[in-house]
C-alpha positions, 0 to 999 in steps of 0.5 A, a space after each residue: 074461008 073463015 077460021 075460028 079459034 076458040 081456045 080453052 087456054 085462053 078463053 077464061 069466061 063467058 065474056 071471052 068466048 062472045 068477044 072471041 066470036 065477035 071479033 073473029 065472025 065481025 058479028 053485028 053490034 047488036 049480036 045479043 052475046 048469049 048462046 041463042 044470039 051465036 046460034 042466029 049469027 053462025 046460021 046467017 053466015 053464007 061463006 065457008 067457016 071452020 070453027 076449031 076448039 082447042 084444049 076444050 077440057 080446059 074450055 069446059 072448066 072455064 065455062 062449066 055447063 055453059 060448055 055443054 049449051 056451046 056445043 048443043 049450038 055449034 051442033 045445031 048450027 052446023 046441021 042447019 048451015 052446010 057453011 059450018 064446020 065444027 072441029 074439036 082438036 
């Protein structure tokens, strides 16, 4: 089991967010770092993977409308791969 942590009190910008789910995913070098890239990685992933995200009030501040584009993806993706679980605390 894989877990993700995507905390809205230290992910400050876009930049973040991508280094935080590269680094804790080990995506590949070429992972794109957009919204798109992370929805094709998190839909290739073939082991049990609980993405959490905390103080996401504080997460959407730092990201403004990209937030909402990030939980369209992790939704999306979390339909298409049983592998994926999204949790908001």
């Amino acid at each position: 089991m894989t877990d993700v942590l995507i905390d809205g009190n230290v992910t400050d910008n876009r930049e973040m967010l991508h280094d935080a789910f590269a680094s804790q995913l080990s995506l590949p070098e070429w992972y794109g770092r957009n919204l798109d890239a992370l929805f094709d990685c998190l839909t290739d992933i073939h082991e049990e993977t609980a993405v959490h995200i905390v103080n996401g009030d504080r997460l959407k501040e730092n990201l403004g409308n990209m937030y909402n584009g990030l939980v369209k993806v992790l939704g999306r993706a979390e339909k298409e791969n049983s592998f994926i679980k999204v949790y908001y605390e």
